[in-house]
N, C-alpha and C positions, 0 to 999 in steps of 0.2 A: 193510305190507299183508298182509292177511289170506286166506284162498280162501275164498269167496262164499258165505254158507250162505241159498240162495233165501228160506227165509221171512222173516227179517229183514230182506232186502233188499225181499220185497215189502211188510211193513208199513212200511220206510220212503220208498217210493216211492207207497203212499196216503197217506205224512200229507204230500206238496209236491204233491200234486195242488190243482185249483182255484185258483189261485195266481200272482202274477207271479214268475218264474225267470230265474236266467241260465245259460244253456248252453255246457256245454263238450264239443266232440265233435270226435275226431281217428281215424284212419286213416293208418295205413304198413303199405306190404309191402316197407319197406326201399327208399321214397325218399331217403331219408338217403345212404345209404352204398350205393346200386347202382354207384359207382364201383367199390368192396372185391369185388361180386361180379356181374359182368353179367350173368348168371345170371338172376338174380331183376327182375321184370317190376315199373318202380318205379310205384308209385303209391301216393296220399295225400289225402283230406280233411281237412278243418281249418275249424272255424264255433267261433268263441272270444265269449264275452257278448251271446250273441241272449238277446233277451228271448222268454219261450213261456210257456204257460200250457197243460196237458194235466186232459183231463179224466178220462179213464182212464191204468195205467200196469200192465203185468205183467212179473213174470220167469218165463221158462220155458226149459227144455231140463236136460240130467242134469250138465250141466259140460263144457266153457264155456259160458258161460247167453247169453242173447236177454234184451234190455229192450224192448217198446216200450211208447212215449207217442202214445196219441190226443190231438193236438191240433184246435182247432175247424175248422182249415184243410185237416187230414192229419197225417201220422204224421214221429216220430223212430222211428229203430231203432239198433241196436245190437247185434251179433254178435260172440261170441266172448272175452265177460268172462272172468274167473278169480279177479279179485282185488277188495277191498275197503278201503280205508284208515279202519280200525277206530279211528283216534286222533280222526277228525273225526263229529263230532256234530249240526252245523250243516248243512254242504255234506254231498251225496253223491256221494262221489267214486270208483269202477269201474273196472276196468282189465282189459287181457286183454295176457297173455302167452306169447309161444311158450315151445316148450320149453327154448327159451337162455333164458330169462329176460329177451326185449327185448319193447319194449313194440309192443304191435299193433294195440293200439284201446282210447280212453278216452271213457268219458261222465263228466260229472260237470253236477251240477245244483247252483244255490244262492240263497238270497235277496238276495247280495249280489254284486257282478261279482268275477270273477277277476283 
């Protein structure tokens, strides 16, 4: 994975616009492992091959970035990217990273299910 370089991400987040998609969009503040540190307040989303269709989509913020998608219904969001998985072409696939390098929140969008 790569760190996010906003214009590339927003040209390829207008070419899956208008379109059917499947979505991939997770959330942890370390529901995993709040065993390891009760400290930390667990909680987690998780929504794996919803089909959406967005008609608008931006990135914005200076790092870690914000994505959202207007869909016809309401919005996806997504706070706190960092990363990009540069080897895929097809799928776009996002990631956000604390400063340990664990993962904190993923979008990924694609034409085909995950």
């Amino acid at each position: 994975m790569q760190p996010i370089q906003p214009q590339e991400i927003q040209t390829r987040i207008n070419s899956l616009a208008d379109q059917d998609l499947y979505v991939h969009l997770e959330l942890t503040t370390g529901a995993y492992a709040s065993h390891l540190d009760n400290s930390r307040h667990p909680a987690s989303a998780f929504i794996s091959n919803a089909v959406i269709q967005y008609t608008n989509g931006s990135i914005s913020g200076a790092g870690p970035y914000r994505v959202g998608l207007k869909t016809t219904q309401g919005w996806i969001y997504a706070e706190g990217l960092t990363h990009v998985d540069e080897n895929e072409h097809e799928r776009l696939i996002l990631a956000g990273h604390d400063n340990q390098g664990k993962l904190v929140v993923a979008l990924q969008l694609s034409r085909e299910s995950f």
